[in-house]
BALOBA-1460 file (C-alpha; in Angstrom, 3 decimals):
// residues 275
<rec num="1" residu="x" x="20.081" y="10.775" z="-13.153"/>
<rec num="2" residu="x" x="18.053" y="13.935" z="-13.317"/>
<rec num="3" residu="x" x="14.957" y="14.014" z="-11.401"/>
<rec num="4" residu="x" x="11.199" y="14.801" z="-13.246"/>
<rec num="5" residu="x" x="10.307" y="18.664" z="-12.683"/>
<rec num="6" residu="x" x="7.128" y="17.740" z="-11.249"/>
<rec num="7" residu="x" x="9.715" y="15.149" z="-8.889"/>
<rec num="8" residu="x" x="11.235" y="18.478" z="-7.319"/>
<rec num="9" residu="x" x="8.399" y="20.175" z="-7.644"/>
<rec num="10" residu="x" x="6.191" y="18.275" z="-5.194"/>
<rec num="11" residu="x" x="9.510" y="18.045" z="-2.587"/>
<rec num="12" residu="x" x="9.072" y="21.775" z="-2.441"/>
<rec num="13" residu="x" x="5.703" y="21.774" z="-1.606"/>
<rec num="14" residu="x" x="6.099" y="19.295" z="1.418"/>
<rec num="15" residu="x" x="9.139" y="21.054" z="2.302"/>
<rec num="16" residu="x" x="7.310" y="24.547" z="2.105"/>
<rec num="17" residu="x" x="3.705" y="22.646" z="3.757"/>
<rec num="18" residu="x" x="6.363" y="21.040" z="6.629"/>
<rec num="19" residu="x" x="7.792" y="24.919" z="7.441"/>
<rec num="20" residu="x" x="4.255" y="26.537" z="7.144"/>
<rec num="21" residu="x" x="2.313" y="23.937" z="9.029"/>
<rec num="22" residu="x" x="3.856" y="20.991" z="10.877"/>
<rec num="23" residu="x" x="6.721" y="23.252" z="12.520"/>
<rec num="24" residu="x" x="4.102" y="25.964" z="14.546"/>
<rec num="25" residu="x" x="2.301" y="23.125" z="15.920"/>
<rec num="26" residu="x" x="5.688" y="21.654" z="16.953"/>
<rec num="27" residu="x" x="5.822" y="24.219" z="18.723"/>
<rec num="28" residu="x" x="2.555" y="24.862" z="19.998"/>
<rec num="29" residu="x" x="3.098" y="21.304" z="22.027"/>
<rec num="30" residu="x" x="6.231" y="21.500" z="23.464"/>
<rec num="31" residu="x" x="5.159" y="25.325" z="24.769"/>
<rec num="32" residu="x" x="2.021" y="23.827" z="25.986"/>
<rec num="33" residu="x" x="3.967" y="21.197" z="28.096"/>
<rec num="34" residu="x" x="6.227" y="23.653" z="29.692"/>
<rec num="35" residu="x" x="5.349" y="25.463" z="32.777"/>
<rec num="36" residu="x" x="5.053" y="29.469" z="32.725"/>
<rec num="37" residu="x" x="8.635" y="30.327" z="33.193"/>
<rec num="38" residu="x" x="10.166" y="27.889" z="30.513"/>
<rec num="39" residu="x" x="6.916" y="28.916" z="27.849"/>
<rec num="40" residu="x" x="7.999" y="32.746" z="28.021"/>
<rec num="41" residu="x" x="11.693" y="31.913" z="26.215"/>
<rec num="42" residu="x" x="9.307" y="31.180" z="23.025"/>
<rec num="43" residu="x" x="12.131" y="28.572" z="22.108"/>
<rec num="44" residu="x" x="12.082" y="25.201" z="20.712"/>
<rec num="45" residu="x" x="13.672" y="23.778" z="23.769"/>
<rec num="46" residu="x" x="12.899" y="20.782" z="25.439"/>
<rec num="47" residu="x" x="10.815" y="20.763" z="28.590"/>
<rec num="48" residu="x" x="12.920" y="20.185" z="31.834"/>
<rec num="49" residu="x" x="9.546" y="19.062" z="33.428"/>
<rec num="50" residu="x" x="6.317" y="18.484" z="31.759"/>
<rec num="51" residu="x" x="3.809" y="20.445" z="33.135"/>
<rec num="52" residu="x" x="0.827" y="19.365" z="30.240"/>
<rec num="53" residu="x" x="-1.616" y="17.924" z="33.088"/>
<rec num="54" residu="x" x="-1.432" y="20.522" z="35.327"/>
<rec num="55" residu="x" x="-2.056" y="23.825" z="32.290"/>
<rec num="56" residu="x" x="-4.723" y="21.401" z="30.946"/>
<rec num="57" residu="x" x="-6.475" y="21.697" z="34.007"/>
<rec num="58" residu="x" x="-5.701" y="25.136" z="34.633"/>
<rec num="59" residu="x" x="-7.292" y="25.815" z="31.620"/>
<rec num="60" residu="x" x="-10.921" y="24.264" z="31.693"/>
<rec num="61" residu="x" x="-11.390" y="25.308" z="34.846"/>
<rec num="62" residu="x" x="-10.197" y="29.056" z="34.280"/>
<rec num="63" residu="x" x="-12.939" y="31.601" z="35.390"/>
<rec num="64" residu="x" x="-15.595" y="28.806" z="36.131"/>
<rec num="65" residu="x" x="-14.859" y="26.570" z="33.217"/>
<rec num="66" residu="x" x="-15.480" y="28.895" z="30.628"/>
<rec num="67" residu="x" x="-13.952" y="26.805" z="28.204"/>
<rec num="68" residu="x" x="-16.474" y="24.811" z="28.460"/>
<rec num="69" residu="x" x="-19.363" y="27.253" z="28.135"/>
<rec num="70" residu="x" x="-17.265" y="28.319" z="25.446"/>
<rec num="71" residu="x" x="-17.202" y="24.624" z="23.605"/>
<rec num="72" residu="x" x="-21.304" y="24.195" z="23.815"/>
<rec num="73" residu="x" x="-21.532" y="27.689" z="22.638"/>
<rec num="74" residu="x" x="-19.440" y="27.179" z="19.674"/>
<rec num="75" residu="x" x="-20.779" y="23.551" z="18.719"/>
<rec num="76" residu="x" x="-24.790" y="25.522" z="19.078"/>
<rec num="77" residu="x" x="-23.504" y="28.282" z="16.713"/>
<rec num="78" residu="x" x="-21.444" y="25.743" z="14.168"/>
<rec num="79" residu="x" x="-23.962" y="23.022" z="14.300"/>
<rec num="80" residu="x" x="-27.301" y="25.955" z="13.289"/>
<rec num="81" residu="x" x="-25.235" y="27.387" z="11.062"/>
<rec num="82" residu="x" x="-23.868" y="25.024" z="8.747"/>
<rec num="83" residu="x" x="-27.176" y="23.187" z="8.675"/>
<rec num="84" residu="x" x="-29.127" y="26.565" z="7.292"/>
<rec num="85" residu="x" x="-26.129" y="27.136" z="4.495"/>
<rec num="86" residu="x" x="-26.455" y="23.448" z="3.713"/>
<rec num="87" residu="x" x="-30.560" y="23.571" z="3.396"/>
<rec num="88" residu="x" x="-30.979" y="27.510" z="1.990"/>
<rec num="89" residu="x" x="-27.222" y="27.104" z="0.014"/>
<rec num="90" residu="x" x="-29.034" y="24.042" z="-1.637"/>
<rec num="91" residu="x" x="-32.312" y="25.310" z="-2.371"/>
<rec num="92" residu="x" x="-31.115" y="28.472" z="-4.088"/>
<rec num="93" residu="x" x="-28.331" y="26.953" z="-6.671"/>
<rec num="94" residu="x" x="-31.112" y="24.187" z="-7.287"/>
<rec num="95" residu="x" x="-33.866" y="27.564" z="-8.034"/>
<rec num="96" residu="x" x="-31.126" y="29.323" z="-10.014"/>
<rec num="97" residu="x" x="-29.776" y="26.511" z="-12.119"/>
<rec num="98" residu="x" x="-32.974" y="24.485" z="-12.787"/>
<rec num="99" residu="x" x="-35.483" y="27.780" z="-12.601"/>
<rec num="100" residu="x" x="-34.014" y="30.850" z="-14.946"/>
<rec num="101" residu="x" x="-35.922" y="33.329" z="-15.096"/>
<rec num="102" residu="x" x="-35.816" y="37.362" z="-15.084"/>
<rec num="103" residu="x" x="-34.758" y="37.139" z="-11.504"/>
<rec num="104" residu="x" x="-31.813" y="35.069" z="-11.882"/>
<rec num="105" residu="x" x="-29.496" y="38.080" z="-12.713"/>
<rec num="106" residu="x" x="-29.619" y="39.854" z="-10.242"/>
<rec num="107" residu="x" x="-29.763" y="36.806" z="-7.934"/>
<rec num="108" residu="x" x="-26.600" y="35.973" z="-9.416"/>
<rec num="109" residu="x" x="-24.819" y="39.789" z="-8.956"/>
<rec num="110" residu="x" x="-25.964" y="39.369" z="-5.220"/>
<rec num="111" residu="x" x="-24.396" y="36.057" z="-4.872"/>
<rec num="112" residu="x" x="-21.024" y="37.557" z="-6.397"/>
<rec num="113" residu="x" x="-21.342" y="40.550" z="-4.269"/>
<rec num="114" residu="x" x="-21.182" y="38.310" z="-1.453"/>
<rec num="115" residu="x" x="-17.892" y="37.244" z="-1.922"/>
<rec num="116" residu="x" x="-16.168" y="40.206" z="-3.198"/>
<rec num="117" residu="x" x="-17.831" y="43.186" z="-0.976"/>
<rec num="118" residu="x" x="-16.465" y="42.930" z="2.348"/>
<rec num="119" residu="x" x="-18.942" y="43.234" z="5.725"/>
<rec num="120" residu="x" x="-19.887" y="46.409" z="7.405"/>
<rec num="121" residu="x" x="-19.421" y="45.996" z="10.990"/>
<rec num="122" residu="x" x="-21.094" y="49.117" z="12.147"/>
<rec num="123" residu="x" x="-24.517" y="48.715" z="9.911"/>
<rec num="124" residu="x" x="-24.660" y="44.825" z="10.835"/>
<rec num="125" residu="x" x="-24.929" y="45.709" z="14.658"/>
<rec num="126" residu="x" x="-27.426" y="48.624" z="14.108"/>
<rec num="127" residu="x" x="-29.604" y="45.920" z="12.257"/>
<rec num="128" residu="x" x="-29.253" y="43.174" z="14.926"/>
<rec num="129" residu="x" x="-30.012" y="46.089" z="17.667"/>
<rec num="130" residu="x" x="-33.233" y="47.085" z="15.497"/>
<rec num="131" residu="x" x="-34.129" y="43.492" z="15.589"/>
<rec num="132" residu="x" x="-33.377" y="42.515" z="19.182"/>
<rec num="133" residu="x" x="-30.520" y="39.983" z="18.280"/>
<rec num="134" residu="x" x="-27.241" y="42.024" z="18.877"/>
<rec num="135" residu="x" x="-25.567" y="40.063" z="21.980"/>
<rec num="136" residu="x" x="-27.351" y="36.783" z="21.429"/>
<rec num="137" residu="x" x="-26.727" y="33.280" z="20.029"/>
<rec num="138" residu="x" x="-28.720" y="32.862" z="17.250"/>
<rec num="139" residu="x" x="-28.104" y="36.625" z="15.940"/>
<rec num="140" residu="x" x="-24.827" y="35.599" z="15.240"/>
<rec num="141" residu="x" x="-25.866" y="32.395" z="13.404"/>
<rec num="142" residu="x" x="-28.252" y="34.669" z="11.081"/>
<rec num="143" residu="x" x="-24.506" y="36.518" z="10.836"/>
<rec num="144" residu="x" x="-22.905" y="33.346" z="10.014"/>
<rec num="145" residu="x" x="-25.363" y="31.930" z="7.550"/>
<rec num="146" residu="x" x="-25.511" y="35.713" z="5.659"/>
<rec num="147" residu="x" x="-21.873" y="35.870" z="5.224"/>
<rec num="148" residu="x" x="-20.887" y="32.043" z="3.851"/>
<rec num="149" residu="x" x="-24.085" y="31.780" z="2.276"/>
<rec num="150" residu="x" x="-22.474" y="33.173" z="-1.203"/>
<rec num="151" residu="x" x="-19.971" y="30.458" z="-1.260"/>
<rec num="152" residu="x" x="-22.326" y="27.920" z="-0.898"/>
<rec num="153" residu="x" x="-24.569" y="28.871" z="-3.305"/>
<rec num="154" residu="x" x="-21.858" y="28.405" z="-5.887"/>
<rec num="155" residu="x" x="-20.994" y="25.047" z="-5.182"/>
<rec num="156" residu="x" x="-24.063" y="23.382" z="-5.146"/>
<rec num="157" residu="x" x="-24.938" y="25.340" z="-8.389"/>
<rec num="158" residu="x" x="-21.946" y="23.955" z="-9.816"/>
<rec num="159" residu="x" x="-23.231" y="20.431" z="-8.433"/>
<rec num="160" residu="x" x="-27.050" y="20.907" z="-9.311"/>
<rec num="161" residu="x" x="-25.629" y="21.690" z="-13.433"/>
<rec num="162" residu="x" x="-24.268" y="18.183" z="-13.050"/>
<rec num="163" residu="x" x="-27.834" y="16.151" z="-12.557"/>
<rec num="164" residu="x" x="-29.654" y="15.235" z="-15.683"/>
<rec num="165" residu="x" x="-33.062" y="17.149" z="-15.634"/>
<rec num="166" residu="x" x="-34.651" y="14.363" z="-16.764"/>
<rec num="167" residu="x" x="-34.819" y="12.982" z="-13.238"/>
<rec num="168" residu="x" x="-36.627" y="16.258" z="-12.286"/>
<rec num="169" residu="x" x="-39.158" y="15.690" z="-15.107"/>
<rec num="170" residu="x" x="-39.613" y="12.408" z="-14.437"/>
<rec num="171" residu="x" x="-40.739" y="12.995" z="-10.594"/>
<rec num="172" residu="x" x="-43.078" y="15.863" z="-11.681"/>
<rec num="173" residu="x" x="-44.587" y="13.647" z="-14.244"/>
<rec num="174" residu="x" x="-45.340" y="11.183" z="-11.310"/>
<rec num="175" residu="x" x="-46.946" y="14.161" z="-9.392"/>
<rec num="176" residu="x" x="-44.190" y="15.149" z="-7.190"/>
<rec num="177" residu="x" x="-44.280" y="18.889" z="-6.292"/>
<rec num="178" residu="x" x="-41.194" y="21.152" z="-5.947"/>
<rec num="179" residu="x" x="-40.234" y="20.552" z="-2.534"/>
<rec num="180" residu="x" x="-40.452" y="16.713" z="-3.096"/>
<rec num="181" residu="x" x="-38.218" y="17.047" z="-5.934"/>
<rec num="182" residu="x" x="-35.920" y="18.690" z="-4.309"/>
<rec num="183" residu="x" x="-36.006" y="16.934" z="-0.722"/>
<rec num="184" residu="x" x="-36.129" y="13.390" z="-2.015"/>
<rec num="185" residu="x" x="-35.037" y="13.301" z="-5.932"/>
<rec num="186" residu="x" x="-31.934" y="16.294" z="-5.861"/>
<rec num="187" residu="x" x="-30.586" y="16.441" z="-2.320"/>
<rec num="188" residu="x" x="-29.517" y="13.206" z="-1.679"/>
<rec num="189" residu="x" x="-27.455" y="13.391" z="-4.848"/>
<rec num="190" residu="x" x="-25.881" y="16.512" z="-3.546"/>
<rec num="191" residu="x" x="-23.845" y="14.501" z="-1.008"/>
<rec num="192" residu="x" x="-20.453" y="14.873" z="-1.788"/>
<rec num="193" residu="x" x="-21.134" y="19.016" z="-2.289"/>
<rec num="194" residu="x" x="-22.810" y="19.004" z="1.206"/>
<rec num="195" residu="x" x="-20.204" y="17.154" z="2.871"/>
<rec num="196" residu="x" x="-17.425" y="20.056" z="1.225"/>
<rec num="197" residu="x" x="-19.680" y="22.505" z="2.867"/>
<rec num="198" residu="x" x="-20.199" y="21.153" z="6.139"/>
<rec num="199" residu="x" x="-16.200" y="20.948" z="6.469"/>
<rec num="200" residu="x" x="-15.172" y="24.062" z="5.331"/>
<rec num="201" residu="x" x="-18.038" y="25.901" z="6.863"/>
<rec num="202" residu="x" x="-18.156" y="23.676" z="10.142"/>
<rec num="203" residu="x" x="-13.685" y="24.649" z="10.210"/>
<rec num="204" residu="x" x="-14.611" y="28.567" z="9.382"/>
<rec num="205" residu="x" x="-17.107" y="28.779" z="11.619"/>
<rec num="206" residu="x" x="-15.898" y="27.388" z="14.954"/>
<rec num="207" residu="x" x="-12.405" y="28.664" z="13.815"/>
<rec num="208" residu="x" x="-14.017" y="32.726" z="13.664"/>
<rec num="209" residu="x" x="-12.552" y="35.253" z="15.429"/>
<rec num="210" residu="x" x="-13.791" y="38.207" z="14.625"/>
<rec num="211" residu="x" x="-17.852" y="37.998" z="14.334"/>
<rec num="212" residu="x" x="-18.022" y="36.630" z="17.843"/>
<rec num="213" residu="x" x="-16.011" y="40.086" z="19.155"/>
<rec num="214" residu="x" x="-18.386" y="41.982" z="17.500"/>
<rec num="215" residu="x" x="-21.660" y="40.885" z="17.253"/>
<rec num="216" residu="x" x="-21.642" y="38.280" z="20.567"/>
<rec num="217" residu="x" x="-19.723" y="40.342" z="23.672"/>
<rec num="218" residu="x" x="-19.909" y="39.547" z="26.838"/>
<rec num="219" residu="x" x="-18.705" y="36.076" z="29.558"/>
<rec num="220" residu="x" x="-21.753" y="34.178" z="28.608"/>
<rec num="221" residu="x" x="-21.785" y="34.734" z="25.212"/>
<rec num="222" residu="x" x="-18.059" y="33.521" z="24.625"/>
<rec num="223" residu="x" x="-17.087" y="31.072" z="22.310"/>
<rec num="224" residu="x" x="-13.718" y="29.137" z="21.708"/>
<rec num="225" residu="x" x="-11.290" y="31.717" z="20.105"/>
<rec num="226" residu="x" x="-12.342" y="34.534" z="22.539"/>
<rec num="227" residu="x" x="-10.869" y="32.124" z="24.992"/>
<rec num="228" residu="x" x="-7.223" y="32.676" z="24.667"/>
<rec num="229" residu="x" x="-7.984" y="36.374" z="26.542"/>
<rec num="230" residu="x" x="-7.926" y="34.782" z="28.986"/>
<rec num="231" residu="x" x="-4.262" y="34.012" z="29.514"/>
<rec num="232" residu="x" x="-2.868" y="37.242" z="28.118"/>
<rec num="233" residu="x" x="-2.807" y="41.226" z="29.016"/>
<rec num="234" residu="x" x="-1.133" y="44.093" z="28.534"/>
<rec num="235" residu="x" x="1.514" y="43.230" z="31.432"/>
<rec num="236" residu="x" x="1.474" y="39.289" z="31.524"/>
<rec num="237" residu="x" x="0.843" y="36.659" z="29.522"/>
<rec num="238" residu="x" x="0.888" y="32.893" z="30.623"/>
<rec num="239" residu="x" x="2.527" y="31.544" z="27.521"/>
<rec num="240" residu="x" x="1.472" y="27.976" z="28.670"/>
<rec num="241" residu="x" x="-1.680" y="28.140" z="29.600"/>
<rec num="242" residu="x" x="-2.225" y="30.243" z="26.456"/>
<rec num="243" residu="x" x="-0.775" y="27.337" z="23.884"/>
<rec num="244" residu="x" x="-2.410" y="25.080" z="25.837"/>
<rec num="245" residu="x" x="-5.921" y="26.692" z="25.363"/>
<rec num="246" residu="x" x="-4.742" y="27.200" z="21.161"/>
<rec num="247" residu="x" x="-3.989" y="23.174" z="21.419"/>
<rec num="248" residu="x" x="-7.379" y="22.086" z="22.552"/>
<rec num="249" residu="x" x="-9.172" y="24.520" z="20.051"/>
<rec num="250" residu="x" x="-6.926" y="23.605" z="17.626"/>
<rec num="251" residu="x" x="-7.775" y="19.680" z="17.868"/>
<rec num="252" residu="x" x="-11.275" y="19.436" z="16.869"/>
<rec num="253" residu="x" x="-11.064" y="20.785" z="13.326"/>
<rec num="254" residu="x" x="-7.388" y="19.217" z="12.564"/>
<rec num="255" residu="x" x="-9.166" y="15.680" z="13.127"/>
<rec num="256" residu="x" x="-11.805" y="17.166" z="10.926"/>
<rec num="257" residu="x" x="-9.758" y="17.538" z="7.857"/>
<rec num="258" residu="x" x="-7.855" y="14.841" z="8.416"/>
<rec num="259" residu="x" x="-10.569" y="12.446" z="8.112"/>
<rec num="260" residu="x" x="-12.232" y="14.241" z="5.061"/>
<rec num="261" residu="x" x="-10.076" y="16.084" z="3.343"/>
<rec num="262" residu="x" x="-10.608" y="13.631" z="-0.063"/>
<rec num="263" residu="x" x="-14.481" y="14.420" z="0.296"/>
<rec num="264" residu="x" x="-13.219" y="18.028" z="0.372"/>
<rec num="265" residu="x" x="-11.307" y="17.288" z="-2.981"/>
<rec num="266" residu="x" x="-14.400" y="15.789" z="-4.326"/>
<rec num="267" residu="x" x="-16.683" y="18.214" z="-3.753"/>
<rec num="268" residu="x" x="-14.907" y="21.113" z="-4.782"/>
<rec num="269" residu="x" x="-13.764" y="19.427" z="-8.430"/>
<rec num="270" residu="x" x="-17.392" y="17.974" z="-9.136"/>
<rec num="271" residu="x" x="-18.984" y="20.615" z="-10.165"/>
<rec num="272" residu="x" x="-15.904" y="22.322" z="-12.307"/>
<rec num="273" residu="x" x="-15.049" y="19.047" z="-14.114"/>
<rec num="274" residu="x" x="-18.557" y="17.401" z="-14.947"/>
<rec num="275" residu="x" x="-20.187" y="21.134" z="-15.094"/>
C-alpha cells in the first residue's frame, strides 16, 4: 500500500528537524557531562565518569560568578526591551492602520526599511557616544527596541486590521479619548499578537550575540552569550566547561518555546488569515 505524499512528506521533515535539532543538543549533554580530557575528542561517546556537577559549578562561579551577573543583566535588557516593542510596536500599527493619513507612507517605507537595510555598526556607536549611552545597559535596550521594532510593527498591524472599528467608534462616542481607546478597548484584544512578540523577541533578544560585543563591552556589562569566552582561547579551550555554559543558556528559551509555541502559531497566522 502506497503511502499519501504528504505521509512521506512530513517523515522527512522530522527526520530532517531530528538531524538539525535534537542530534547537536545530544551532543551538547553528553560533552557537558564529560570532564576536559574526554570533551576535547568532540565524539559522541559515552562518558567514562560524569563530571556534570563538578563543570556546573565550575561554571557559575568562573571569574566571580559572572554568569550570574551575566543572567540579571540579560533578564534587565530582555525584560525593557520586549516591553517597549510590545507598547510602541502596538501603538504605531494601531496609528497606521486605524489613522491614514499623508504620513502613513513614508511611515510605512521606514518600517520596511527596517527589515531589509541591515545596521551600521560604526554610526550606531558614534550616536550612543554623542548621547552618553555607548557601554551602558539601557543604550543597548534603545539598540534592541530600534532594531526589532520593524517586525513588530507589522504584526500588530496585521492584528489591529482584524478589529471591527466600530468598537473604536463606539468608545469615542462614550467620550473615551485616544489613549483610552487604545489602552483599554484595542490592547487587550491584541493578546495573542503580544504574546508572538514577547516570545520571539524575549528568544532573539537574550539569544543576541552580536549587539552586546559591540555596543555593551566590558566584565560588568556582560551578558549570557559573551559568556562562553570564557572557556575558550587561542591555545585552550575547556570543551566541558564550554558546553556546559551553552547548556544552561540554552535552557531558558527551549522551555520558552516549548510551552508556547501554539500561541506563536496563533499569532503569526491571525493577522494573514482574518486580515
Amino acid at each position: 500500500m502506497r503511502r499519501p505524499a504528504h505521509v512521506w512528506g512530513g517523515i522527512a521533515a522530522i527526520i530532517v528537524s531530528i538531524v538539525v535539532f535534537i542530534i547537536p543538543f545530544v551532543f551538547i549533554v553528553i560533552t557537558a557531562v564529560k570532564d576536559k580530557r574526554e570533551s576535547s575528542l568532540r565524539s559522541f561517546a559515552w562518558p567514562t565518569e560524569w563530571h556534570f556537577w563538578d563543570n556546573l559549578v565550575e561554571v557559575i562561579t568562573t571569574r566571580d560568578y559572572m554568569l550570574v551577573l551575566a543572567f540579571l543583566n540579560s533578564s534587565i535588557l530582555t525584560i525593557a526591551s520586549v516591553a517597549l516593542l510590545v507598547v510602541l510596536g502596538a501603538m504605531v500599527g494601531f496609528v497606521l492602520q486605524r489613522r491614514p493619513s499623508a504620513w502613513t507612507n513614508a511611515a510605512n517605507f521606514l518600517v520596511l526599511a527596517g527589515l531589509i537595510i541591515p545596521p551600521a555598526v560604526v554610526p550606531t556607536i558614534w550616536v550612543l557616544q554623542g548621547l552618553n549611552l555607548f557601554k551602558t545597559l539601557h543604550g543597548l535596550i534603545l539598540v534592541e527596541v530600534a532594531y526589532g521594532l520593524s517586525f513588530s510593527v507589522l504584526l500588530f498591524r496585521a492584528f489591529v486590521a482584524t478589529i471591527p472599528r466600530e468598537l473604536d467608534e463606539a468608545a469615542i462616542i462614550d467620550g473615551a479619548g485616544p489613549l483610552r481607546v487604545f489602552f483599554t478597548i484595542i490592547l487587550p484584544l491584541l493578546r495573542p499578537v503580544v504574546v508572538t512578540v514577547v516570545v520571539v523577541q524575549a528568544v532573539a533578544i537574550f539569544n543576541d550575540f552580536t549587539n552586546p560585543l559591540y555596543y555593551l563591552p566590558g566584565a560588568k556589562n556582560v551578558t549570557v552569550q559573551l559568556t562562553l569566552y570564557n572557556f575558550q582561547s587561542v591555545f585552550d579551550t575547556s570543551y566541558n566547561l564550554l558546553f556546559t555554559n551553552i547548556l544552561l543558556i540554552t535552557i531558558p528559551p527551549l522551555l520558552v518555546y516549548i510551552f508556547f509555541s501554539r500561541q506563536i502559531v496563533a499569532g503569526m497566522s491571525a493577522g494573514a488569515v482574518k486580515g
